[in-house]
C-alpha positions, 0 to 999 in steps of 0.5 A: 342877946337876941330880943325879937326876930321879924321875918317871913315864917318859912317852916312849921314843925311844931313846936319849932319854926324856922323864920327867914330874917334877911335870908337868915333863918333862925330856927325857933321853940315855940310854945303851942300858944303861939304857935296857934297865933301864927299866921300861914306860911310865907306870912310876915311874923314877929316874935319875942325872943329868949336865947338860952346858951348852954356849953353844947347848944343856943336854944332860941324860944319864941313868944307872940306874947310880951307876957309869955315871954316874961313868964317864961323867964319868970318860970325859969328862976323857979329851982328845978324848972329848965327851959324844956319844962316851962316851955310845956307849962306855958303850952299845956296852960295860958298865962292867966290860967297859971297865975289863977293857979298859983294864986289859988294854990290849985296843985291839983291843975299842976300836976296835969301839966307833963313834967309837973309833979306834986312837988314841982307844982309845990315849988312852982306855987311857992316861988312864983306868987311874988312873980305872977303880977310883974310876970303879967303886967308885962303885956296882955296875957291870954293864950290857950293850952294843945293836942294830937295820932298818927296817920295823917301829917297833921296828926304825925306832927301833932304826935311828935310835938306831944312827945317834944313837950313830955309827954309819953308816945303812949299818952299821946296816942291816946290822947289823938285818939280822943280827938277828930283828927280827920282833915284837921290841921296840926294846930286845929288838933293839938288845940282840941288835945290841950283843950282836952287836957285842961279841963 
C-alpha cells in the first residue's frame, strides 16, 4: 500500500496530478479541496494517499489532508459508494460540512452532491453517524467544495473536471456560465462553482 507520496508537483489536470518521486511519476485523483491547497508548478507537495486496486486498474487518490483521507475511507464502507462517488462527496462538501450533515440528518444538502440521491444520502446518514467522529478525529478538517465553461483552458479544464465529478455537460455549462471565468485560473473557477453549489 502506498500511504504517502512526496515529489515535485509536475502536471494539473484536474482532478488528477501527476507528482515527480525521484523521477517517478505517480499519476494521482484528488479532490477538488486539495487540489485548491496545492502549491504552483514545480513546487515541492506531500500527499496522503489510498490505492484502490481493481482486476483491470490501480487508482491511487490523494489527500492534503489526514482527515480527508480518513473520511474517504470511511465513505467507502458505506454500501453503494465506490471510490468515484466519495471522491465527488468530498469536492462538492468539506469534512466539517458532511459530519454537520450527517449528524443533522440534512438529506436536503445531500442530494445536491452529483451522484447522491434521496436514498444514497438516507444510506450515507445511516452508516456514517458511528464514523463521523473517528473520520474527524483524524486531522484538522476544513476544506472547501468547487466550479467552471469552455472557452478559455482554465474554464475547459474546470469544465471537464465537473463532468470527472458527475456531473452532466449540460450542468456544468451551466453552472461556468453562472460564474466570472474571465482571467480566472482553474482553481479560482471551480472554487466560485462549488461555492455556488453549496449554498
Amino acid at each position: 500500500m502506498i500511504g504517502s507520496l512526496r515529489g515535485i508537483l509536475a502536471q494539473k489536470e484536474p482532478p488528477f496530478l501527476l507528482v515527480d518521486v525521484n523521477g517517478v511519476g505517480y499519476e494521482v485523483e484528488v479532490p477538488m479541496s486539495t487540489l485548491f491547497r496545492l502549491p504552483e508548478l514545480g513546487s515541492n507537495v506531500e500527499l496522503r494517499t489510498h490505492l484502490v486496486v481493481r482486476e483491470d486498474a490501480q487508482t491511487l487518490f490523494g489527500f492534503s489532508t489526514e482527515a480527508e483521507r480518513s473520511m474517504f475511507r470511511s465513505l467507502l464502507k458505506v454500501s453503494g459508494v465506490g471510490a468515484k462517488l466519495a471522491l465527488t462527496i468530498l469536492s462538492g462538501i468539506s469534512v466539517d460540512g458532511f459530519a454537520q450533515c450527517v449528524r443533522n440528518e440534512d438529506k436536503a444538502t445531500l442530494v445536491r452532491l452529483p451522484g447522491v440521491g434521496r436514498k444514497t444520502a438516507e444510506r450515507l446518514i445511516l452508516d456514517m453517524r458511528d464514523r463521523i467522529d473517528t473520520a474527524l478525529s483524524a486531522g484538522n478538517p476544513g476544506a472547501e467544495p468547487l466550479s467552471a465553461e469552455v472557452g478559455s483552458a482554465p474554464r475547459t479544464e474546470a469544465f471537464n473536471a465537473l463532468v470527472s465529478l458527475g456531473y452532466k455537460p449540460g450542468e456544468a455549462q451551466k453552472m461556468l456560465d453562472a460564474v466570472n471565468t474571465e482571467e480566472q485560473t482553474t482553481e479560482d473557477i471551480l472554487r466560485q462553482v462549488l461555492r455556488s453549489v453549496a449554498t
